[in-house]
C-alpha positions in Angstrom: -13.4 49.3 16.6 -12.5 46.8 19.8 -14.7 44.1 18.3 -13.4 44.6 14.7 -9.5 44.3 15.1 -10.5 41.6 18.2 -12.1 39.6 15.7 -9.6 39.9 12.9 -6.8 39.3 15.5 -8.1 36.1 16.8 -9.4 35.1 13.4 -6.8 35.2 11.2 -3.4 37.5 13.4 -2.3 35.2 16.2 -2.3 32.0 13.9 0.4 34.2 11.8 1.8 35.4 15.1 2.2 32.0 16.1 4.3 31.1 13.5 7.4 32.9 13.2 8.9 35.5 15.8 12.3 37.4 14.0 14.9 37.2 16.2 16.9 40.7 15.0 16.9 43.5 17.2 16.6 45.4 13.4 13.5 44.1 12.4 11.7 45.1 15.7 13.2 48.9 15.2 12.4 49.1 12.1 8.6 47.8 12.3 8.0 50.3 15.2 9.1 53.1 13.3 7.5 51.7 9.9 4.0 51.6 12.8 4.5 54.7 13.7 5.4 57.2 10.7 1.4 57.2 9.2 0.2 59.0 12.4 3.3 61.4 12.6 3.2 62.6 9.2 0.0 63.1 9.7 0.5 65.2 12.8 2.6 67.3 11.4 0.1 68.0 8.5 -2.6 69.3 10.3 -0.3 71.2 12.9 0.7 73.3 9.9 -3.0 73.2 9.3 -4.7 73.9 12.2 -2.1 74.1 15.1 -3.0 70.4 16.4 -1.5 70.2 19.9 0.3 66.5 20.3 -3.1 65.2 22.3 -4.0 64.9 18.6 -1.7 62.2 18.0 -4.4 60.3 19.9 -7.1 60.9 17.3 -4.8 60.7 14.7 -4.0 57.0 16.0 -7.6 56.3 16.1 -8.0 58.1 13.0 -5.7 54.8 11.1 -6.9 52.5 13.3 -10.5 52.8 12.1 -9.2 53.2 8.9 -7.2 49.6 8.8 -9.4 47.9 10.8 -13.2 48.6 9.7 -13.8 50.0 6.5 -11.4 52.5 4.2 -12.2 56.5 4.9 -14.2 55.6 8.2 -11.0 57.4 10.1 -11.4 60.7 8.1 -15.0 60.4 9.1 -13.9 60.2 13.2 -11.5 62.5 12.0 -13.8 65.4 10.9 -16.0 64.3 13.8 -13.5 65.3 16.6 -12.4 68.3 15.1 -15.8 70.0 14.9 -15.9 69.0 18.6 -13.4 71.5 18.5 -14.1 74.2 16.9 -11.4 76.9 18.6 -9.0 75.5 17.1 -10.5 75.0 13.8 -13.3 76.7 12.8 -14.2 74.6 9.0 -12.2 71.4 9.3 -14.0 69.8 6.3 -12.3 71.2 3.4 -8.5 70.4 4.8 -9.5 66.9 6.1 -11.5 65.7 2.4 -8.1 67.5 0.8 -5.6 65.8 3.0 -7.6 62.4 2.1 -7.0 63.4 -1.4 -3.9 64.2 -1.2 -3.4 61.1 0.5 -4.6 58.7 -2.2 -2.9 61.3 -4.6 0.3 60.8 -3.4 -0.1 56.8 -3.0 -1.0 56.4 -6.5 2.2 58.4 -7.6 4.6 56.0 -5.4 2.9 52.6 -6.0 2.8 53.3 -10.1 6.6 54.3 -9.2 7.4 51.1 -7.5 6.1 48.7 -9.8 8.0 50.8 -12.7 11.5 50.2 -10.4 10.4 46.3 -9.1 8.6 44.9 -11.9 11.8 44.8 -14.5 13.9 43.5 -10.9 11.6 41.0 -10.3 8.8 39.8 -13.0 10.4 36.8 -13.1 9.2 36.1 -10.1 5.6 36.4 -10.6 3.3 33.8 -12.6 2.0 34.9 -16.0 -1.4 35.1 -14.1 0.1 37.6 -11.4 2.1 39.6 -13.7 -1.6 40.3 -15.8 -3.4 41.0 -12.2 -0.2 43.3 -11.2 -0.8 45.3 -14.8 -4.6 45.9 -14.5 -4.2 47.0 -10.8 -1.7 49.2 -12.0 -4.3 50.2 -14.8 -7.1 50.8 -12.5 -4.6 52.7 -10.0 -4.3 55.5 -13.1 -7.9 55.5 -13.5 -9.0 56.8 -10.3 -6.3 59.1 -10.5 -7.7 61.1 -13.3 -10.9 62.6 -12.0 -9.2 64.5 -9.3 -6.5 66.1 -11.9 -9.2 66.9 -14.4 -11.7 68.4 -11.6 -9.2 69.5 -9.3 -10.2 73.4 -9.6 -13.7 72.5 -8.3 -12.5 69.4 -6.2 -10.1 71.2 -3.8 -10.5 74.0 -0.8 -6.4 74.7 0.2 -4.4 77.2 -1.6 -2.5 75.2 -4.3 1.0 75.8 -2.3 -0.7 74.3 0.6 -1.8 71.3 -1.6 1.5 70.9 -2.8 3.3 70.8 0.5 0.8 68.3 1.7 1.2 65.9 -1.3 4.6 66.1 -0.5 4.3 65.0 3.0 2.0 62.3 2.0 4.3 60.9 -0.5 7.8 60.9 2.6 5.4 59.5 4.7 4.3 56.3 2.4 7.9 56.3 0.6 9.4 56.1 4.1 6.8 53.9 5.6 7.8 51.1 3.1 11.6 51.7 3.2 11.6 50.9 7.0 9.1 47.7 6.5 11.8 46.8 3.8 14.7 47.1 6.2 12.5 45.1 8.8 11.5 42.4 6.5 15.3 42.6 5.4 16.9 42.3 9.1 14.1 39.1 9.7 15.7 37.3 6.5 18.5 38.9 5.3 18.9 35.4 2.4 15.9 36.4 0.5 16.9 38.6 -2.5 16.3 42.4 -3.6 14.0 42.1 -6.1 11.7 39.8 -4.0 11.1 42.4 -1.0 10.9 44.9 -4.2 8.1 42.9 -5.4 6.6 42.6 -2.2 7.1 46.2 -1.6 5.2 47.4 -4.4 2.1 44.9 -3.4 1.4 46.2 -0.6 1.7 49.8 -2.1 -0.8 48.2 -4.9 -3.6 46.5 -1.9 -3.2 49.6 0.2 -4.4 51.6 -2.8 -7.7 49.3 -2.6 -10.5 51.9 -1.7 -13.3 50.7 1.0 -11.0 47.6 2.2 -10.5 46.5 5.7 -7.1 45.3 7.3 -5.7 45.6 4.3 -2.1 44.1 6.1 -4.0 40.9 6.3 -5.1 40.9 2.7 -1.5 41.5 1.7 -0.7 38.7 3.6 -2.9 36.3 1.9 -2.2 37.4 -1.2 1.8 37.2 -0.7 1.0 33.7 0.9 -1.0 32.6 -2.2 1.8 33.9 -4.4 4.7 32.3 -2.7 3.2 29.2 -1.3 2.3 28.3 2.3 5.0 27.8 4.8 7.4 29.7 3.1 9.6 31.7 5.4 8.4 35.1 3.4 5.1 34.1 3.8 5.2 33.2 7.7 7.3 36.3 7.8 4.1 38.5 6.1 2.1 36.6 8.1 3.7 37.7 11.3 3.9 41.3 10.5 0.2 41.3 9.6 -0.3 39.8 13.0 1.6 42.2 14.9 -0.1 45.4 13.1 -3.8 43.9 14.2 -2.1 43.0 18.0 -0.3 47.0 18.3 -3.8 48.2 16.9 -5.4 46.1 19.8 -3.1 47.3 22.6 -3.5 50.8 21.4 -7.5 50.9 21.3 -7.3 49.1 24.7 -4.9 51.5 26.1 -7.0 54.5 24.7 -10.4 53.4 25.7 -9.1 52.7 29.4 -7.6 56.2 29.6 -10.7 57.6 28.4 -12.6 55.4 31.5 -10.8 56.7 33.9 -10.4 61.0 32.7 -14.3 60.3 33.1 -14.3 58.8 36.4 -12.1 62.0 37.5 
């Protein structure tokens, strides 16, 4: 995990990172917050699950981490791995971590078809008959691998269907709120760039995140934005930047976890 957000950080992050650093006190709150609402939301899931005690936020961390940085799913896999290490406080963790997955993908699909209903009609304009065909088929293929789950869900799913409910709500605050607060960063770092652009750029992100199997998807977003608007445009460097400064946090954090883990050993 190290070498994999290493190498995309000094591959592709710090020449973004170079480029642009916001200046607004806002944009630096907001993109903490934006960071750290996946693993929360998540905590708070399998509390009501399994009674996760906050040590889990550390797995939970690695958990999207591993997830972002190698391949999509791996972090359910570490996931389900560390809790049958612990298996007092869950005795089958299997069913409710393939369910929240589900759930998760579930409730991504639901928002990002959402968004590009509200952003497209703002900001089509915007996009080149080429994008605006790519943006339709992704949305196309996003409704596709939605139906199997709602046909088969009987024989797909292990929680009670309140429980499944409760969690696709979660899912969908946390990815609906993880975007409004990247918005308001974005926003605060260029306040001059107009509504129906950071809509747009919203509902791409939703779109490449729904991507199955894809590593550091921020980066992909990034070059795709940066295709789409044109190289050293502010929103690009800006997209850039952010992309960056996800793969430098993830960095930090692995670092600061592996070390910790060194020296509980060593005790």
């Amino acid at each position: 995990m190290i070498a994999a957000v290493g190498r995309e950080l000094f591959d592709t992050g710090l020449a973004g990172l170079s480029r642009v650093i916001p200046k607004s006190v806002g944009f630096w709150v907001f993109f903490l917050l934006a960071y750290l609402i996946p693993p929360t939301f998540d905590w708070f899931i399998f509390r009501k699950l399994w009674r996760i005690p906050l040590s889990g936020m550390v797995a939970l961390h690695k958990k999207r981490i591993s997830n972002e940085t190698l391949i999509g799913y791996s972090g359910e896999a570490y996931f389900y791995a560390w809790a049958r290490q612990r298996t007092k406080m869950v005795a089958a963790p299997f069913g409710a971590v393939k369910d929240v997955m589900i759930m998760s993908a579930m409730a991504g699909h639901a928002v990002t078809l959402t968004m590009l209903a509200v952003a497209l009609p703002l900001g089509i304009e915007l996009l080149e008959p080429d994008d605006q065909q790519t943006v339709l088929l992704a949305a196309g293929a996003v409704v596709i691998m939605t139906l199997p789950f709602i046909i088969f869900s009987r024989r797909v799913f292990s929680l009670p269907v309140p429980t499944l409910w409760w969690v696709f709500g979660m899912q969908a605050s946390r990815i609906i709120s993880g975007s409004v607060m990247l918005a308001f960063a974005w926003y605060f770092a260029l306040p001059e760039v107009s509504v129906g652009m950071w809509l747009i750029l919203v509902a791409g992100r939703l779109l490449v995140s729904r991507l199955p199997f894809l590593p550091q998807k921020e980066t992909v977003f990034a070059a795709f934005a940066i295709l789409m608007i044109g190289r050293g445009d502010a929103i690009s460097e800006l997209l850039a930047f952010t992309a960056a400064l996800s793969l430098l946090l993830h960095a930090l954090l692995i670092g600061c976890f592996s070390l910790f883990s060194i020296l509980r050993k060593e005790k």
